[in-house]
C-alpha positions as CSV (number, residue, x, y, z in Angstrom):
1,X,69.7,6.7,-12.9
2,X,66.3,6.2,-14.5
3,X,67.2,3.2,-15.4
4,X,67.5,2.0,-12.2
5,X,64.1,4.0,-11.2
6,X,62.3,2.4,-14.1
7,X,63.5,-1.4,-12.6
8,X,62.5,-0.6,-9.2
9,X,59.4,0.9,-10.3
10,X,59.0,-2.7,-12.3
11,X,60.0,-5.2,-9.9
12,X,57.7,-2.9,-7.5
13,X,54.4,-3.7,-9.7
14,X,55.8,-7.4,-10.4
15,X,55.8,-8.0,-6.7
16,X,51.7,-7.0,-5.9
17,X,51.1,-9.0,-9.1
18,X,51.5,-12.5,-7.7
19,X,48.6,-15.1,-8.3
20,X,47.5,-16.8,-5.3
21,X,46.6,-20.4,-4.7
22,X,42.6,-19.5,-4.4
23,X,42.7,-18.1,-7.9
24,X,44.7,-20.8,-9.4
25,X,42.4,-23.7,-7.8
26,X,38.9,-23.6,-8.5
27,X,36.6,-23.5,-5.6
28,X,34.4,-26.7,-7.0
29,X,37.3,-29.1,-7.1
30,X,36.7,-29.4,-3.3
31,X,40.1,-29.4,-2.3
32,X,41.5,-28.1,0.7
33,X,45.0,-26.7,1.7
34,X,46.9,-29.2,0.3
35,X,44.9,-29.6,-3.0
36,X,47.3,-27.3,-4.7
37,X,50.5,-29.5,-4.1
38,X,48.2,-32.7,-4.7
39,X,47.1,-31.4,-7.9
40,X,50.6,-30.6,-9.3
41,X,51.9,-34.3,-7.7
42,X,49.0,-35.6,-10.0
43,X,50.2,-33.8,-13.4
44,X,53.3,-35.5,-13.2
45,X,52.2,-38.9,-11.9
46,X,48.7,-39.4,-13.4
47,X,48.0,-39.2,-17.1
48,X,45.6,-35.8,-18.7
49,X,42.8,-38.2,-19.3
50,X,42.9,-39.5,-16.3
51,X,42.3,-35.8,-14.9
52,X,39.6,-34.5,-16.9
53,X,37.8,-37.3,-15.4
54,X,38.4,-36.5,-12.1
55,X,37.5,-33.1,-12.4
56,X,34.3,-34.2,-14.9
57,X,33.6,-36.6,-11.6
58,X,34.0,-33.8,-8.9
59,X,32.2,-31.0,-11.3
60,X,29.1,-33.4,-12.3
61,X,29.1,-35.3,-9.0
């Protein structure tokens, strides 16, 4: 039984926990809505060096 109590009680604080997009994305990228998906398309397709320079570009531009 408190078992149980203590897994609700931890799924409960797991849940409110969740990282949104805005936190995850930097507001000086300049990417809208679909920046997020974008961004992970890009680690997969675009080399690392690739994207530091990108975000050197956006943060320096």
């Amino acid at each position: 039984m408190r078992l149980a109590l203590r897994l609700r009680e931890w799924r409960r604080r797991r849940s409110h926990a969740t990282i949104s997009r805005d936190q995850l994305l930097p507001s000086w990228l300049g990417l809208g809505d679909l920046g997020f998906d974008v961004l992970v398309w890009l680690l997969f397709l675009v080399p690392p060096s690739a994207l530091l320079g990108f975000v050197a570009w956006r943060w320096l531009g």
